[in-house]
N, C-alpha and C positions, 0 to 999 in steps of 0.2 A: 514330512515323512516320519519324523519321530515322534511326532504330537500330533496323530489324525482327528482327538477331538477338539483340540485348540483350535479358537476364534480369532481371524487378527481382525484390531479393534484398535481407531485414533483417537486418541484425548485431543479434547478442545485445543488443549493449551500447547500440543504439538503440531495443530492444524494451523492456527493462527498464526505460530512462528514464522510458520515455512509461509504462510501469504502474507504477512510482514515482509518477510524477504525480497520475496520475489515483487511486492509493491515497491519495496525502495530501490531494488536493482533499476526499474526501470524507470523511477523517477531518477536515480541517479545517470544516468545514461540518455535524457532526453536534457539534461540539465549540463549536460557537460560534462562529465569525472569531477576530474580536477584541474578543470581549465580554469581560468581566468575568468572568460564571460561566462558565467553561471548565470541562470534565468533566476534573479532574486524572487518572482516570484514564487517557483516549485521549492527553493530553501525554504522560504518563511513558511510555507504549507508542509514541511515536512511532519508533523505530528497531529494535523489534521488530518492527514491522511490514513492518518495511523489509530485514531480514535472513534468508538465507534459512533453510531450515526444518533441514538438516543439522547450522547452526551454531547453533541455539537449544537450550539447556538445559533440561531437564526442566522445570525451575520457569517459565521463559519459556515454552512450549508451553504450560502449563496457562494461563497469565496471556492468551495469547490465547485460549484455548478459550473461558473467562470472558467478552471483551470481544467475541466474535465472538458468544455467545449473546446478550451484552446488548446490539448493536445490529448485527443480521442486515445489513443494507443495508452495512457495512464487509465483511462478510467476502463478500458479493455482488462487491464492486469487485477 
C-alpha cells in the first residue's frame, strides 16, 4: 500500500534456505528426532541431500536414488 510501484522479488539464497529447511525437517521426522533408533542411513545422507545435483558423484546419485525409493515422502519434499 505505501510502495504501489515495489516488486516483491526472492533471492536465490533465501529460496534455498527455506527448502534446505524444510528438506531436513522431514528427513528429520522420518528419521526419528531424537530417538535412539535413527535410520543410520538418512544421517549419513544428510548433506547429500543438501548438495546440489551437478556436484554429487556417481556413487552419491545412486545412494540417493536408493533412499528416495525407500522413503517417497523425502524425495516429495
Amino acid at each position: 500500500m505505501c510502495l504501489p510501484q515495489a516488486k516483491v522479488v526472492a533471492d536465490k539464497f533465501h529460496l534455498i534456505r527455506h527448502v534446505n529447511g524444510a528438506v531436513g525437517k522431514v528427513r528429520s521426522n522420518i528419521q526419528g528426532g531424537n530417538s535412539r533408533g535413527k535410520r543410520r542411513d538418512l544421517f549419513h545422507s544428510r548433506y547429500k541431500l543438501l548438495k546440489g545435483l551437478e556436484r554429487l558423484a556417481n556413487w552419491e546419485r545412486e545412494r540417493l536414488r536408493r533412499l528416495f525409493y525407500r522413503y517417497p515422502e523425502l524425495k516429495e519434499a
